[in-house]
C-alpha positions in Angstrom: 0.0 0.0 0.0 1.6 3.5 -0.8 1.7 6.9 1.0 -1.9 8.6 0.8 -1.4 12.4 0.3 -4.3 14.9 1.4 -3.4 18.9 -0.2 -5.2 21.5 0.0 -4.5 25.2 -0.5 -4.0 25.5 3.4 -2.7 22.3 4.7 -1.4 19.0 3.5 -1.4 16.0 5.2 1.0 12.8 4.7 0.0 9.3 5.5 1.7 5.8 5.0 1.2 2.0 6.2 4.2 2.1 8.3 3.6 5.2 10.2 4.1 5.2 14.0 1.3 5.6 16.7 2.6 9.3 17.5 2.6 9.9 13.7 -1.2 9.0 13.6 -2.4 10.9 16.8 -0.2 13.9 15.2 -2.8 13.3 11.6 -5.9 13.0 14.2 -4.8 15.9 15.8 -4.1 18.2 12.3 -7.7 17.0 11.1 -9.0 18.1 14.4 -7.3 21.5 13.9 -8.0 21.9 10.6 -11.8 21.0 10.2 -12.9 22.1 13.9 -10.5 24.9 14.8 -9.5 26.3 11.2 -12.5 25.7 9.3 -15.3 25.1 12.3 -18.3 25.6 9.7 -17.1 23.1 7.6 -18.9 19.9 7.3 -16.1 17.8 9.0 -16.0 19.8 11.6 -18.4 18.2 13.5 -16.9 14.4 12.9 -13.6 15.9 13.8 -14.7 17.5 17.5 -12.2 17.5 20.4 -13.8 15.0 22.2 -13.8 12.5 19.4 -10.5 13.4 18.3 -9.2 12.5 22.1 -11.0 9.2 21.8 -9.5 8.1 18.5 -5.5 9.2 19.8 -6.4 7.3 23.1 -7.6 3.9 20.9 -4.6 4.2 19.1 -2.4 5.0 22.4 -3.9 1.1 23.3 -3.1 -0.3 20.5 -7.4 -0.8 19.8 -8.6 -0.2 16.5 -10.8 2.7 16.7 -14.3 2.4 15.3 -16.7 4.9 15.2 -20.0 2.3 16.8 -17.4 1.7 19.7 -17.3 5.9 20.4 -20.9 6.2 19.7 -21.2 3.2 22.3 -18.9 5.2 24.6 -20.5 8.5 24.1 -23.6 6.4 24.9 -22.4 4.2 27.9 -21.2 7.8 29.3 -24.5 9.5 29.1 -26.5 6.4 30.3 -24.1 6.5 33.4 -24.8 10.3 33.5 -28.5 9.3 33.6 -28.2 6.8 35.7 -26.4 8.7 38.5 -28.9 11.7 38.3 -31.7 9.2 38.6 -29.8 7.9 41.6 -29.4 11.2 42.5 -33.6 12.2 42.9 -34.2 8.8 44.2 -32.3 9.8 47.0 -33.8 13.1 47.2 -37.1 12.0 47.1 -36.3 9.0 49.5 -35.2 12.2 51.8 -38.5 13.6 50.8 -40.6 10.6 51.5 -38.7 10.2 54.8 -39.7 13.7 55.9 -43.7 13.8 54.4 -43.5 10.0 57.0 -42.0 12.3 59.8 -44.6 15.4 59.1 -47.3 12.9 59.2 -46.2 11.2 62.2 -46.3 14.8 63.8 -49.1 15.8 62.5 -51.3 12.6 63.9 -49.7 13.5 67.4 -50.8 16.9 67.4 -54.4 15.9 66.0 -54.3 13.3 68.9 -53.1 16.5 71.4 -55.7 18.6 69.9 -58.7 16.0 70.7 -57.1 15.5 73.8 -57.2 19.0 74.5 -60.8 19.3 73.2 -62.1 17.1 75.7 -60.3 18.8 78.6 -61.6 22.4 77.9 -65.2 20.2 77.1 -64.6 18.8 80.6 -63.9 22.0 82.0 -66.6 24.0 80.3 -68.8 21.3 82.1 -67.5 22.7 85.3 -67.5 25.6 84.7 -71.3 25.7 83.4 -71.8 23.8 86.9 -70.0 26.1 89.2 -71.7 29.6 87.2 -75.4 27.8 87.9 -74.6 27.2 91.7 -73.1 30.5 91.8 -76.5 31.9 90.1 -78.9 29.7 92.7 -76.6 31.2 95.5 -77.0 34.6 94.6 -80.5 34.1 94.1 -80.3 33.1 97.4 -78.3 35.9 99.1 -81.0 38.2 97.1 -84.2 36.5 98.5 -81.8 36.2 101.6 -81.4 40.4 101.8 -84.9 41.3 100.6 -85.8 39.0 103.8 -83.4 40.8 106.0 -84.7 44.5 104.4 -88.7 43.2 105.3 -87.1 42.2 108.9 -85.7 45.8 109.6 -89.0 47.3 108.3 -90.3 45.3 110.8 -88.4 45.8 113.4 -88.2 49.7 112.9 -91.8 49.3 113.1 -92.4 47.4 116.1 -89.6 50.1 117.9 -91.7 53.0 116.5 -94.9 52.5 117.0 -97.4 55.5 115.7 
């Protein structure tokens, strides 16, 4: 197989069968500058992106054949992780969440038990109180009939003293 020659205007690049692994990362890395940093509207440029371009030098680096389903498969495995870990992430929020709504219920079934608690005591001591007001009326009924006695008594008296 002989050398492959890419020319343009602005760049050339050189490439052979027997080229070393720093040779190829170096041809990665000039497409990578030429289409993405050079020319970024260009059509290649978004095949020949930074992260892509890392991928392909660090397959290489290995000694791994790079092929383009294996980073689409690593771009995807990376995002499903990504996904996965933010999932993780608001199930462990809302676990919290749950785990708090449980503890704000539990309070508030303590406090609706206090309140009825506290219902029947006032109920218990309106009772009493209702109780203690009507013997308090019946003795001040009393006392009245009591002092309208003693008033007639006087009259009396003062009358029996003073005789006309």
């Amino acid at each position: 197989m002989s050398d492959v020659i890419i020319e343009s205007k602005r760049f050339m690049i050189k490439a052979g069968p027997d080229m070393a692994k720093a040779e190829e990362e170096a041809v990665v890395d000039k497409l990578h500058e030429i289409f993405s940093v050079e020319f970024p509207g260009n059509y290649l440029s978004s095949l020949f992106t930074a992260k892509f371009c890392a991928w392909v030098c660090h397959q290489i680096h290995n000694d791994i054949m790079p092929e383009p389903k294996g980073y689409a498969y690593a771009d995807m495995a990376e995002r499903v992780d990504r996904l996965e870990s933010a999932i993780d992430d608001r199930d462990l929020d809302l676990e919290g969440r749950d785990l708090k709504i449980k503890e704000l219920k539990d309070e508030i079934i303590k406090l609706k038990a206090q309140v009825d608690k506290d219902d029947d005591q006032i109920s218990q001591l309106q009772y009493e109180l209702d109780e203690a007001n009507s013997v308090n009326d019946a003795l001040d009924k009393c006392i009245e009939d009591r002092d309208n006695e003693l008033i007639r008594l006087k009259a009396m008296l003062f009358d029996y003293q003073n005789p006309q």
